[in-house]
C-alpha positions in Angstrom: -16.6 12.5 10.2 -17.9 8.8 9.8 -21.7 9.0 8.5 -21.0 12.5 6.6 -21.8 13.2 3.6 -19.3 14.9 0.4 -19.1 15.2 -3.2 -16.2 13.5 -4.9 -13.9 16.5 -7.1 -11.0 14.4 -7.8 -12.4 10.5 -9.4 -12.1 7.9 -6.8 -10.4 4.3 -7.8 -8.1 1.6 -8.5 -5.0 2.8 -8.1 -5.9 6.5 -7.7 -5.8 8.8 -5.0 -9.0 10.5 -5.2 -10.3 14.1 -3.8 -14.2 14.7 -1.5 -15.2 18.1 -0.6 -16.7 17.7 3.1 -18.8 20.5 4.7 -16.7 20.9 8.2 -16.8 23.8 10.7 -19.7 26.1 8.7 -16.9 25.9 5.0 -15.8 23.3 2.5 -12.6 21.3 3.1 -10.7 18.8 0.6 -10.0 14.9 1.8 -8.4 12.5 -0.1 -10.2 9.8 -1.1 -10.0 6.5 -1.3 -13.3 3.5 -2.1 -14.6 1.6 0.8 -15.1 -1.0 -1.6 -11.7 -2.1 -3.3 -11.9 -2.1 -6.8 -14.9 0.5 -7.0 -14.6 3.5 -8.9 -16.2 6.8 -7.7 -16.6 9.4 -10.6 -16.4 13.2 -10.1 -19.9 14.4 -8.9 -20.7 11.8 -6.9 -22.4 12.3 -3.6 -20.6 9.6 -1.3 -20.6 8.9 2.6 -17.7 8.3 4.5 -17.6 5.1 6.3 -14.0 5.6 7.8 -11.7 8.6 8.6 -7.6 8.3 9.4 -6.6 11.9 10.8 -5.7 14.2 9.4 -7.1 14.5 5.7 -7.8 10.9 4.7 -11.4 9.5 4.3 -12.8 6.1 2.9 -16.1 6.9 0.7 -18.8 4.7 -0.5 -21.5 6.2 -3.2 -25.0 7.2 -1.4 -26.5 6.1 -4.4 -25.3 2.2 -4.3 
């Protein structure tokens, strides 16, 4: 999972539990989201990478785009 790439559907942020769509297994499945970066905020649309995964649906993203 570390290194792949989503797209943020749910606004990543303080204080927010966000949502990333990840390609996995040939479909689409939802992660919840949270910023690599405390205090960043991650709007909807956003391509973003993940630089850490906690099994089972829990990701930490960080914008592709800086």
């Amino acid at each position: 999972m570390i290194g792949e790439q989503g797209r943020v559907t749910g606004t990543v942020g303080p204080g927010l539990v966000g949502e990333v769509m990840v390609r996995v297994r040939g479909g689409a499945e939802a992660f919840l989201a949270y910023a690599a970066e405390p205090g960043e905020r991650i709007e909807r649309g956003t391509v973003v990478v993940i630089m850490e995964y906690q099994p089972p649906r829990t990701v930490y993203v960080a914008s592709v785009y800086g």
